[in-house]
FIMAR-360198 format. One line per 10 residues: number of its first residue (from 1); their letters; for each residue y, z, x of N, C-alpha, C. Coordinates in nm, 2 decimals. Layout:
REM residues N
NUM = a = Y:Z:X:Y:Z:X:Y:Z:X; ...
//
This chain:
REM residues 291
1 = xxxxxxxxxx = 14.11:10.40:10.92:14.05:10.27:10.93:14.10:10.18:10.82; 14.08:10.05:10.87:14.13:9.90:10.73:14.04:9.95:10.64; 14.10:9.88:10.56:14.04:9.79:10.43:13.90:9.73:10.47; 13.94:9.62:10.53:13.88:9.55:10.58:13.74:9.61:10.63; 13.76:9.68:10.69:13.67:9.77:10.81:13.56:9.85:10.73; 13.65:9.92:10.64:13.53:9.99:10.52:13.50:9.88:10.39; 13.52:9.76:10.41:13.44:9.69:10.33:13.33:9.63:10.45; 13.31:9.61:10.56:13.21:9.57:10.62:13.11:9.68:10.68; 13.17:9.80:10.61:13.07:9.91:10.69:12.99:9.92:10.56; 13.04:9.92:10.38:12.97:9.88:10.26:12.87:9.75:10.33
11 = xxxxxxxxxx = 12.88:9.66:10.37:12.84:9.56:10.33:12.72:9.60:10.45; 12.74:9.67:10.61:12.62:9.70:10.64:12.53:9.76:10.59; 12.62:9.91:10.51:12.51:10.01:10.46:12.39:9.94:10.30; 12.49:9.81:10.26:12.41:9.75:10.18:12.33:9.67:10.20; 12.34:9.62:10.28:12.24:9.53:10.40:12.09:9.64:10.38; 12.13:9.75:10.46:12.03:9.79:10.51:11.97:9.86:10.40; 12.03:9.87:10.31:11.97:9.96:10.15:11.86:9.82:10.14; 11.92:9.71:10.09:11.85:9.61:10.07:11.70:9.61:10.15; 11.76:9.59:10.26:11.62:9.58:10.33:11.48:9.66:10.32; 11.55:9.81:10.28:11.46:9.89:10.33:11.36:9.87:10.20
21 = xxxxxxxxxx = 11.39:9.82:10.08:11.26:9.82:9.96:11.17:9.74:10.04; 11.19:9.63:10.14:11.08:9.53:10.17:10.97:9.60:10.17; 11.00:9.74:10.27:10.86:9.78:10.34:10.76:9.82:10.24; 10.79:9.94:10.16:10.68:10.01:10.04:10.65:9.88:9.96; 10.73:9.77:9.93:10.62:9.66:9.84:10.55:9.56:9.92; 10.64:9.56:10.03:10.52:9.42:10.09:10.41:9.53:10.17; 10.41:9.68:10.17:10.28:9.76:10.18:10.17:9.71:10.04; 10.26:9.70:9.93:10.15:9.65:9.81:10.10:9.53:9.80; 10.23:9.42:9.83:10.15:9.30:9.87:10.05:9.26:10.02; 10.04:9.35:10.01:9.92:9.32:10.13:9.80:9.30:10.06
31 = xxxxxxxxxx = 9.77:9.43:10.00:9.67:9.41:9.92:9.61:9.27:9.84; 9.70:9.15:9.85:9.67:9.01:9.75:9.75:8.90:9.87; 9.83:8.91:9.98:9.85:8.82:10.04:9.84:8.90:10.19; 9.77:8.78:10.28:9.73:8.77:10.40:9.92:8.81:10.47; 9.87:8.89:10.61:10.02:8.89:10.66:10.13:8.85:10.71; 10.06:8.73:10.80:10.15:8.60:10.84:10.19:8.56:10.73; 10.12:8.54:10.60:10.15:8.46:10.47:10.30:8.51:10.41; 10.28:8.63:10.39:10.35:8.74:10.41:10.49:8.71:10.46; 10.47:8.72:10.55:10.59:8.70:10.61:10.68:8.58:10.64; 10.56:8.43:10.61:10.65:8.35:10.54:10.70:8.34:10.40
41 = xxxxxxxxxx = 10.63:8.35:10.34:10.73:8.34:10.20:10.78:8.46:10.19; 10.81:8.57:10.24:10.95:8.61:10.30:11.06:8.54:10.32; 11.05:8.51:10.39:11.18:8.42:10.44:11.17:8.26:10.40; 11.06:8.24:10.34:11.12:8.13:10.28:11.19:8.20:10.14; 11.13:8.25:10.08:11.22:8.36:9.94:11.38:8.33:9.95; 11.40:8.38:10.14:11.51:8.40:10.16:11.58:8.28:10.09; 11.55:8.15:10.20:11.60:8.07:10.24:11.65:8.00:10.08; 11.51:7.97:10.03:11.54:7.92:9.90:11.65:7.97:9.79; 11.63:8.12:9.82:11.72:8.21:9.73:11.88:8.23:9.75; 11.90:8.19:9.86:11.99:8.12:9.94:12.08:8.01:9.91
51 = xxxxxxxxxx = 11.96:7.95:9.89:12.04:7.80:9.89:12.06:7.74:9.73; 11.98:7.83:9.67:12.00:7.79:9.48:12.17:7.85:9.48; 12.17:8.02:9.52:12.27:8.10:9.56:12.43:7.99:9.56; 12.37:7.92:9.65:12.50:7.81:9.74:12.53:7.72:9.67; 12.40:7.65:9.59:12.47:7.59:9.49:12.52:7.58:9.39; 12.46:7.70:9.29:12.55:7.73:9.19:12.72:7.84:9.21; 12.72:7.86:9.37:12.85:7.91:9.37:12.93:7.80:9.44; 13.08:7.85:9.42:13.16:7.66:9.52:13.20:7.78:9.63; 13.22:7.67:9.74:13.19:7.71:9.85:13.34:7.78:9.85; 13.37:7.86:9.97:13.47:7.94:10.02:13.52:7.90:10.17
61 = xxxxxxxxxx = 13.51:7.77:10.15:13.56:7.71:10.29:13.53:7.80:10.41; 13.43:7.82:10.41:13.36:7.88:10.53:13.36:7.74:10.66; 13.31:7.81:10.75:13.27:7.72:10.90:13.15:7.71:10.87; 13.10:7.56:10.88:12.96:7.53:10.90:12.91:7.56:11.05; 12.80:7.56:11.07:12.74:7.57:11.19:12.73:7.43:11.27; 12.75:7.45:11.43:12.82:7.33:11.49:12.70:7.29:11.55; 12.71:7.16:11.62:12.62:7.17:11.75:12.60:7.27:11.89; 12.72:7.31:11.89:12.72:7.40:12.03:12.65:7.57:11.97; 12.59:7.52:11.87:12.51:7.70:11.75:12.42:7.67:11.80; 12.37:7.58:11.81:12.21:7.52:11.81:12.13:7.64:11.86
71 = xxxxxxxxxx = 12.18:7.67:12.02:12.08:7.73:12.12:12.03:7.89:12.06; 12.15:7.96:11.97:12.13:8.05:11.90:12.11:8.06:11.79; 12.06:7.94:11.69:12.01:7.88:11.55:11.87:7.90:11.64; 11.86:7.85:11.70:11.69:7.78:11.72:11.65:7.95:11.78; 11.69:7.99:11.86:11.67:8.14:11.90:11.64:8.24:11.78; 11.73:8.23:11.68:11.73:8.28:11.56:11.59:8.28:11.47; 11.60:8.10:11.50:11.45:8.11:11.40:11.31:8.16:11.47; 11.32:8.11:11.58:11.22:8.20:11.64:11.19:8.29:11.68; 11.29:8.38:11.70:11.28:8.54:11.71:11.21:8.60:11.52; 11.27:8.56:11.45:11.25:8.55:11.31:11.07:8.51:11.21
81 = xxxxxxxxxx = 11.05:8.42:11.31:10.92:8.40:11.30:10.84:8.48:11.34; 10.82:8.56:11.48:10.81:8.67:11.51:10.78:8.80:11.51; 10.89:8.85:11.44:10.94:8.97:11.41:10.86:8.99:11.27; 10.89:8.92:11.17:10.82:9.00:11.04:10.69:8.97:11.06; 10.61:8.85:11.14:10.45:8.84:11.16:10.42:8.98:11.18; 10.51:9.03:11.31:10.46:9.16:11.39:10.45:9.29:11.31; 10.56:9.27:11.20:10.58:9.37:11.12:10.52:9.39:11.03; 10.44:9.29:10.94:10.34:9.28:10.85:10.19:9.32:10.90; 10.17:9.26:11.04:10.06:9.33:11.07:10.08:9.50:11.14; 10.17:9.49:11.19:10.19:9.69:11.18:10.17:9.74:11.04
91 = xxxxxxxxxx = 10.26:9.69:10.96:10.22:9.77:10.82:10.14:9.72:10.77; 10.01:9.69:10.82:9.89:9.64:10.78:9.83:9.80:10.85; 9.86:9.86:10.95:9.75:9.94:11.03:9.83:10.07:11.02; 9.95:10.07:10.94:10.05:10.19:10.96:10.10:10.24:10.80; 10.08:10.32:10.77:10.16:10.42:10.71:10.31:10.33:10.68; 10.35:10.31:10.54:10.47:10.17:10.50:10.59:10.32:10.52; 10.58:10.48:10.55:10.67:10.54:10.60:10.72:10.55:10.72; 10.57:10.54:10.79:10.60:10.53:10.94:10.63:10.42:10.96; 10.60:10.31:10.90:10.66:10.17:11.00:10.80:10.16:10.94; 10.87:10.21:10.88:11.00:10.24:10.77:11.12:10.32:10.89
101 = xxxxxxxxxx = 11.08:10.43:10.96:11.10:10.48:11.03:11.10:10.43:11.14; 10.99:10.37:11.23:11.00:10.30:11.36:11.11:10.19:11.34; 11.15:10.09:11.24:11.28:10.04:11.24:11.37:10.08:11.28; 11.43:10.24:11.34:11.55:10.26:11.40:11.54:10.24:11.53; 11.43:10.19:11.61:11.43:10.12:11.77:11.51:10.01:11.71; 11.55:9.94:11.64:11.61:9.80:11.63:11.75:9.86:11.67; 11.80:9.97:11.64:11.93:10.04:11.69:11.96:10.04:11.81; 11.85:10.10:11.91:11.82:10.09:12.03:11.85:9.96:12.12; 11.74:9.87:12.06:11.74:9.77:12.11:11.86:9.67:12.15; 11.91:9.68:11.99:12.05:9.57:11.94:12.14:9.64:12.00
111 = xxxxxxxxxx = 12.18:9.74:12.05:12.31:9.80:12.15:12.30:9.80:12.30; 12.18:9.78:12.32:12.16:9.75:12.46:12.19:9.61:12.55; 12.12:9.51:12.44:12.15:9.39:12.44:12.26:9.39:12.42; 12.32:9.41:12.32:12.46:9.38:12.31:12.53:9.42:12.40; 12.53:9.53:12.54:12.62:9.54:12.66:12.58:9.48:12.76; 12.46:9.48:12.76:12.38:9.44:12.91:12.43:9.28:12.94; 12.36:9.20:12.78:12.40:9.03:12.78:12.52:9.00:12.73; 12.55:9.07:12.64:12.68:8.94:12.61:12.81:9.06:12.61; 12.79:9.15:12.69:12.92:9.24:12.72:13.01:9.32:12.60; 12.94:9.35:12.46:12.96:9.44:12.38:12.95:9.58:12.41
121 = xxxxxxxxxx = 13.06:9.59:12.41:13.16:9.77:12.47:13.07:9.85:12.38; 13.03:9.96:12.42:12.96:10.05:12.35:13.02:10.18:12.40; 13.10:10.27:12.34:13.11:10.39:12.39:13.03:10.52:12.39; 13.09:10.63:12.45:13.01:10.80:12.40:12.94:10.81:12.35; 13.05:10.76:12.19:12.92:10.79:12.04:12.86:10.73:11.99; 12.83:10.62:12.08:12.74:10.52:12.00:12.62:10.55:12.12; 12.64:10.56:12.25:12.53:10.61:12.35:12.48:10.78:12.24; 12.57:10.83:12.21:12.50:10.99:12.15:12.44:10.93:12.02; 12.48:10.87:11.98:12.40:10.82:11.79:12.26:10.76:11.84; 12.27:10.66:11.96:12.14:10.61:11.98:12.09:10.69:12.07
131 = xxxxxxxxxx = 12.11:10.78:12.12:11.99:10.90:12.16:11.94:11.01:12.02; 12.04:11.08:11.96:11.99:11.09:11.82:11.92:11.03:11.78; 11.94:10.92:11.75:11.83:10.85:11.62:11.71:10.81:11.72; 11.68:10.80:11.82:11.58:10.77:11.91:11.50:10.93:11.90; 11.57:11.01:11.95:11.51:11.18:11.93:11.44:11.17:11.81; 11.52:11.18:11.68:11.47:11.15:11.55:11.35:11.08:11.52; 11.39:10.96:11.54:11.21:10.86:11.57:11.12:10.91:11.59; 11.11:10.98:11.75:10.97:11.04:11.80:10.98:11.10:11.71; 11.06:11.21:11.69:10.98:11.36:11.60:10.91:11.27:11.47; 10.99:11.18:11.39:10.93:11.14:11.30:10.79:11.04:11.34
141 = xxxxxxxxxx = 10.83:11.01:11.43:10.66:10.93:11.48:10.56:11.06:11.47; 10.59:11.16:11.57:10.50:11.24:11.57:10.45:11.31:11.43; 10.51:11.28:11.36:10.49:11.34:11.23:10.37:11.23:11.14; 10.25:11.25:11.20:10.16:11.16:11.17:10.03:11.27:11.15; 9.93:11.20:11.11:9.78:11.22:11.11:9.72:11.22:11.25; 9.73:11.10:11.32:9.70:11.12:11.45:9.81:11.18:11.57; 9.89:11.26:11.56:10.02:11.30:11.60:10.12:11.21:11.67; 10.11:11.29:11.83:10.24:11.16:11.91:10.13:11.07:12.00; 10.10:10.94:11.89:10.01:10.84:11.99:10.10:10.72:11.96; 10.05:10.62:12.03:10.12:10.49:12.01:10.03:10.39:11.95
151 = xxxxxxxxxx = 9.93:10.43:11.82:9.89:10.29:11.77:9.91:10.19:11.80; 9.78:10.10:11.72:9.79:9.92:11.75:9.97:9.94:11.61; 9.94:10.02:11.50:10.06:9.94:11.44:10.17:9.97:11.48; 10.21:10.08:11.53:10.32:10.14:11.61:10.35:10.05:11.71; 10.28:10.01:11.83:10.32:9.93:11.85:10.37:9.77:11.84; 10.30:9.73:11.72:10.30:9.63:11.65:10.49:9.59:11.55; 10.51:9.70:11.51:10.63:9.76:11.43:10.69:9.73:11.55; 10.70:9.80:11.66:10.83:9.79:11.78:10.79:9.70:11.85; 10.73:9.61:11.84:10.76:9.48:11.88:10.82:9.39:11.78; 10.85:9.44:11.68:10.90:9.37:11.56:11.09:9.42:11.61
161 = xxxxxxxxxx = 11.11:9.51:11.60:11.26:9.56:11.60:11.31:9.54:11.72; 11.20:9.52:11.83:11.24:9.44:11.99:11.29:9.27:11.95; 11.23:9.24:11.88:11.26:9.07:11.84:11.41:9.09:11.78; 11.40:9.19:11.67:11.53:9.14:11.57:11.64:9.24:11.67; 11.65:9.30:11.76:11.71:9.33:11.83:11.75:9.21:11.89; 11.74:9.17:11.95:11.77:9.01:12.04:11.80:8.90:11.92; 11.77:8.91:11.76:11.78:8.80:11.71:11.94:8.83:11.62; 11.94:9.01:11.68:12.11:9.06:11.61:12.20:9.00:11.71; 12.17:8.95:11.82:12.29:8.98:11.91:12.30:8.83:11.90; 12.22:8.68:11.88:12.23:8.58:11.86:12.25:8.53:11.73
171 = xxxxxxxxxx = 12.29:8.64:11.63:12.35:8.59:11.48:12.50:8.65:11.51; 12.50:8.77:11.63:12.65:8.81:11.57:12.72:8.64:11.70; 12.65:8.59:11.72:12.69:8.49:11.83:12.76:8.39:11.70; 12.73:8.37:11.60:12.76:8.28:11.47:12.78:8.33:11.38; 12.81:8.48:11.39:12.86:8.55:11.27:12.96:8.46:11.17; 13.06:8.41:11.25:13.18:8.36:11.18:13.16:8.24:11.11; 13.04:8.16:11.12:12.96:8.06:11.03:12.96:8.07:10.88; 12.89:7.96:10.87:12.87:8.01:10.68:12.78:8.11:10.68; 12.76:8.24:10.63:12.64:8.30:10.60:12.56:8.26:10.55; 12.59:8.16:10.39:12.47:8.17:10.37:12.40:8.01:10.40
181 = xxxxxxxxxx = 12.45:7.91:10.51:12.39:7.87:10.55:12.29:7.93:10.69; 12.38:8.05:10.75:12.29:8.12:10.84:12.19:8.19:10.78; 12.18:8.20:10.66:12.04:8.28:10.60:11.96:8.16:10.53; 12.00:8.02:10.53:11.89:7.92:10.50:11.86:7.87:10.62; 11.93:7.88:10.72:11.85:7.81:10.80:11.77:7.96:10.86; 11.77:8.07:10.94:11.68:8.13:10.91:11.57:8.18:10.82; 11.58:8.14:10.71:11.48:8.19:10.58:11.41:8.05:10.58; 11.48:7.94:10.54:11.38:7.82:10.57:11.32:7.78:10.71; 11.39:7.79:10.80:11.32:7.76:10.97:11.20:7.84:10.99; 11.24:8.02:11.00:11.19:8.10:10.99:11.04:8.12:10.93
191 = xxxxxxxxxx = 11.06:8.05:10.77:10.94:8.09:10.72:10.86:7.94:10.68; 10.92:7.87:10.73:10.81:7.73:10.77:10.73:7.77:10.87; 10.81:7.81:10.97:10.74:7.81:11.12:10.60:7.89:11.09; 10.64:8.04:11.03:10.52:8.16:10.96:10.47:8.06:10.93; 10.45:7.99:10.76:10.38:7.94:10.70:10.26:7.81:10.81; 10.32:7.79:10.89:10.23:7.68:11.01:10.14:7.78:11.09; 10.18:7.88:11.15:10.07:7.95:11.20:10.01:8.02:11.11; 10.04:8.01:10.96:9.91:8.11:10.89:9.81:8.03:10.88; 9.88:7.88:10.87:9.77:7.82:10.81:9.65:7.79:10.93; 9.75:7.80:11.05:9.69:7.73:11.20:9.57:7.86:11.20
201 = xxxxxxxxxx = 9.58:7.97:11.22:9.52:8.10:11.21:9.41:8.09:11.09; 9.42:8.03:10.97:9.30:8.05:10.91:9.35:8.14:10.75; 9.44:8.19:10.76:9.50:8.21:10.63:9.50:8.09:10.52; 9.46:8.18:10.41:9.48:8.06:10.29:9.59:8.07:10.16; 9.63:8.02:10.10:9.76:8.03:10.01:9.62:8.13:9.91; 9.78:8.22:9.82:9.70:8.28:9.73:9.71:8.23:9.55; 9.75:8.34:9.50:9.74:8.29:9.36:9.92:8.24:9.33; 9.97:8.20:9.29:10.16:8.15:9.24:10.21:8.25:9.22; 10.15:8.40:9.13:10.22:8.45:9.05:10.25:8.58:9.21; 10.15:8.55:9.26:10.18:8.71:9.37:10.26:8.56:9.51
211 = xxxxxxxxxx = 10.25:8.46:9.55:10.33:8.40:9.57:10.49:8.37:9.55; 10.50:8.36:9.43:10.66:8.41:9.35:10.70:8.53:9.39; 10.61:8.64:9.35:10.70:8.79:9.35:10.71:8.76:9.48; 10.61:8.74:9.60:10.64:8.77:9.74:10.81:8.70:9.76; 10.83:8.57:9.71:10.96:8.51:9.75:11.06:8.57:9.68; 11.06:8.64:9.57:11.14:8.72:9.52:11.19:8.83:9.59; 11.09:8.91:9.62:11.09:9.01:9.71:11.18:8.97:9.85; 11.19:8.87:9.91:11.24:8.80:10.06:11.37:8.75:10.03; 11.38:8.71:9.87:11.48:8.68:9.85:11.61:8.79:9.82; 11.52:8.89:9.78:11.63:9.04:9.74:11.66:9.09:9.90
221 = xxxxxxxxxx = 11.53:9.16:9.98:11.53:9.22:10.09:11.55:9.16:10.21; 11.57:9.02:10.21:11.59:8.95:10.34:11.72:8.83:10.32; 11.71:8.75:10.20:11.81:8.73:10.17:11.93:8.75:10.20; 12.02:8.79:10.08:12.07:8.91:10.07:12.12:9.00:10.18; 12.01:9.07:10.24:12.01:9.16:10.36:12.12:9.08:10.45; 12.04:8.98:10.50:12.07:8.95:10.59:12.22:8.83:10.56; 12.24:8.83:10.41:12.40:8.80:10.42:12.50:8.84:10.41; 12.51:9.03:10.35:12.54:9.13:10.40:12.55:9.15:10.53; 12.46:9.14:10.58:12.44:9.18:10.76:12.52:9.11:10.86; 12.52:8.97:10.82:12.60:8.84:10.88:12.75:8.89:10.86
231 = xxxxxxxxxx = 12.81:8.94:10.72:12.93:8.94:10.70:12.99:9.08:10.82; 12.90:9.16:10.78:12.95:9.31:10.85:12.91:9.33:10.98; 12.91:9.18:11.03:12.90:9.20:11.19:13.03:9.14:11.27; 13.08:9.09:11.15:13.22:8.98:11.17:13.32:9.09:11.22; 13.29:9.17:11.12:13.42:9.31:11.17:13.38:9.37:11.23; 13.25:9.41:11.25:13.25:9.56:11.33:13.13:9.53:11.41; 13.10:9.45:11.48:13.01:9.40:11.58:12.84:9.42:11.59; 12.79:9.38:11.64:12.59:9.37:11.61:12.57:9.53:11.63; 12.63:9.60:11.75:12.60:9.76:11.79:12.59:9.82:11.65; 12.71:9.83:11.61:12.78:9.97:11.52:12.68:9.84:11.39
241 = xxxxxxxxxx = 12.71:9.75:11.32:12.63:9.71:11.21:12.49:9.76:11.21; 12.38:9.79:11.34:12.28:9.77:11.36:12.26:9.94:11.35; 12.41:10.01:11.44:12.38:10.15:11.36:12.36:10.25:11.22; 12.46:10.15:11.15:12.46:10.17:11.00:12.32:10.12:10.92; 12.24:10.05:11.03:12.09:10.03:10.94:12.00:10.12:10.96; 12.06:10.27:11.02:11.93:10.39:11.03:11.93:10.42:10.90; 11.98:10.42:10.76:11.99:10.48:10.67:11.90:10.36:10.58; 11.85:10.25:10.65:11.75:10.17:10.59:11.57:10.25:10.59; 11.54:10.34:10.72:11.41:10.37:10.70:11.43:10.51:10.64; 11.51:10.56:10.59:11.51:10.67:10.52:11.50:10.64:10.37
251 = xxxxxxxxxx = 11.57:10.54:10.31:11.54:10.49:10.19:11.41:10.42:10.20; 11.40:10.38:10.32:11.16:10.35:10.32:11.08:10.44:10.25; 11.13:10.55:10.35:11.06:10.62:10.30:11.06:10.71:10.17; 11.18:10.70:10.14:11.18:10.75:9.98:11.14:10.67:9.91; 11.10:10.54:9.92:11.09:10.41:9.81:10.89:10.47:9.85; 10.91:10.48:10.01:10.72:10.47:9.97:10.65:10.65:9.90; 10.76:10.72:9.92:10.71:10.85:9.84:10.67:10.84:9.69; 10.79:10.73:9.65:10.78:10.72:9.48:10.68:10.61:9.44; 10.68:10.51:9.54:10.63:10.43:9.50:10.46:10.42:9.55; 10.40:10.45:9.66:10.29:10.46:9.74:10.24:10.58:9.70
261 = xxxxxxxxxx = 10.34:10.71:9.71:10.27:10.85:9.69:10.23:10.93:9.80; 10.32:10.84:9.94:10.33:10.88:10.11:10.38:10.98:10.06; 10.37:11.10:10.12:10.39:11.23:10.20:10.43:11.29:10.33; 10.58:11.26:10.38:10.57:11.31:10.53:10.58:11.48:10.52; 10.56:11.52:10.63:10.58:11.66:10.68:10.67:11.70:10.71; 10.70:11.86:10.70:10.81:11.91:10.74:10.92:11.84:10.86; 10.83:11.80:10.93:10.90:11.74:11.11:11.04:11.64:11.04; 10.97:11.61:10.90:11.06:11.45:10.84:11.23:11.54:10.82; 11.18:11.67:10.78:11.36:11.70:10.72:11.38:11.75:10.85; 11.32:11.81:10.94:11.43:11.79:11.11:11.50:11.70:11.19
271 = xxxxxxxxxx = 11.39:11.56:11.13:11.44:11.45:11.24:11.54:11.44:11.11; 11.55:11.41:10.98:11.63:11.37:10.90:11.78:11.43:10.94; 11.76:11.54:10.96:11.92:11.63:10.98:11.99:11.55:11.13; 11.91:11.55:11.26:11.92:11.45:11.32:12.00:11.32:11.34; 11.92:11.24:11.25:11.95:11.11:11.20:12.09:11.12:11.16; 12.11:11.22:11.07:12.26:11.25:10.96:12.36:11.20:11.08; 12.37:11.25:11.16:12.43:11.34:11.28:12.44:11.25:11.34; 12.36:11.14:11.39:12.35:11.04:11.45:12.41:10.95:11.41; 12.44:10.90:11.27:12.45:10.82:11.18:12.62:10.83:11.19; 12.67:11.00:11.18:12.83:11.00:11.16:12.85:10.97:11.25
281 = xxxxxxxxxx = 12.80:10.95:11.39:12.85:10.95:11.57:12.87:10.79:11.60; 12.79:10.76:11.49:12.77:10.58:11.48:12.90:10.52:11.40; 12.96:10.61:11.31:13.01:10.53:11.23:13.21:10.56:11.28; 13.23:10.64:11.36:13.33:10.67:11.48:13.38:10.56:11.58; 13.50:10.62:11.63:13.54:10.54:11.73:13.56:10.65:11.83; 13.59:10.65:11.98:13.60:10.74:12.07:13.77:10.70:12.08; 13.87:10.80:12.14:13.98:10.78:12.14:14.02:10.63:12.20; 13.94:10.56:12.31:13.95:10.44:12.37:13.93:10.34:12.28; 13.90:10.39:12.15:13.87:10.22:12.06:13.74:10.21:12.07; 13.70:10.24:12.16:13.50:10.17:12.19:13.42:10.26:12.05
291 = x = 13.29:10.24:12.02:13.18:10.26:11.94:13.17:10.42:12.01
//
């Protein structure tokens, strides 16, 4: 493989490192900010953090985003609006391990979409990685207090990774854009739109200092994330990028062990070996070139 190729498979696996601290602290900021709230200054975090980012660096003659982006800019922000709402209130009712783990449906979702709509080739081992890491999920779902049920937050969580499934396949549509204008306009669109239905809903702003960390927080884990994620979709497409983020709820859940004091069960190092397995099948090509 390039150069090239293993610098964008770094830049997914760092993507999804990034991301995964979101879960175990915005599990603590719940405690002091409401969830919709939450999940805008997330992404506004982003956006801002972004755009200071932009201006103290000189640009790299990137492509700005055009008019003919629009329909998947505006798709962007509203899948985005969405997705972390759904995801704050799951990890409002869920275990910040278990909803750490249900993020590998976004695997699922983002490869499906990506063949069905916009005709991204998926071969063998990317069909075998995403049955793996799907196998994996249940076991580790089941690996609960109430066993194999489908919670309000469980399902709350996968209706989150169903959003950013469809919101991967309309950013790798403008991958080749500026990134980090694609992560201000989703961080600022995104977490305006949140910030309007918290307030619409009855949420009220909190104190500045737990307001700051929260945009800090969005600006490390979503930020960031997601301009890592933009770059390493350019090479190696929304599928395979989206498979190199199973190694995001695994680092969840070690962040919420040390940091929460979560405990999974044995079931966790079966599906983990799993996952391993799943993860090398992902990161392959089949002799045809395909995933």
């Amino acid at each position: 493989m390039s150069c090239k190729y293993h610098k964008a498979t770094f830049h997914a696996l760092l993507a999804a490192a990034l991301y995964a601290v979101s879960i175990p602290f915005s599990k603590l900021l719940l405690a002091h900010v409401p969830p919709t709230l939450l999940a805008a200054l997330l992404y506004i975090g982003a956006g801002v953090g972004m755009a200071v980012l932009g201006a103290v660096r000189r640009s790299r003659s990137e492509e700005p985003l055009r008019r003919a982006d629009a329909p998947y800019a505006v798709a962007m922000v509203v899948l985005d609006i969405a997705a972390p709402v759904l995801l704050m209130l799951g990890l409002k009712y869920s275990p910040a391990a278990s909803a750490s783990l249900l993020n590998n449906f976004e695997i699922v979702a983002t490869a499906i979409i990506a063949l069905m709509v916009f005709g991204e080739a998926v071969g063998k081992r990317l069909w075998a990685a995403i049955a793996l890491i799907t196998l994996s999920s249940i076991l580790l779902t089941m690996d609960t207090a109430e066993g194999l049920t489908f919670s309000l937050g469980s399902l709350l969580v996968l209706g989150a990774t169903i959003c950013w499934g469809i919101e991967n396949n309309c950013t790798r549509q403008i991958a080749y854009r500026d990134p980090l204008q694609i992560v201000k306009v989703k961080g600022l669109g995104s977490g305006l739109g949140a910030l309007v239905v918290a307030l619409v809903i009855g949420e009220e702003l909190v104190a500045l200092p737990w307001m700051l960390t929260t945009m800090v927080l969005g600006f490390v884990a979503y930020g960031l994330s997601i301009y890592y994620y933009t770059y390493a979709q350019r090479i190696i497409g929304a599928a395979r990028t989206s498979a190199y983020y199973a190694i995001a709820p695994f680092i969840g859940v070690l962040l919420s062990m040390l940091i929460l004091g979560e405990r999974p069960g044995n079931t966790f190092f079966v599906a983990l070996a799993i996952m391993l397995i799943g993860t090398y099948l992902a990161s392959g090509k089949n002799e045809d070139g395909m995933l």
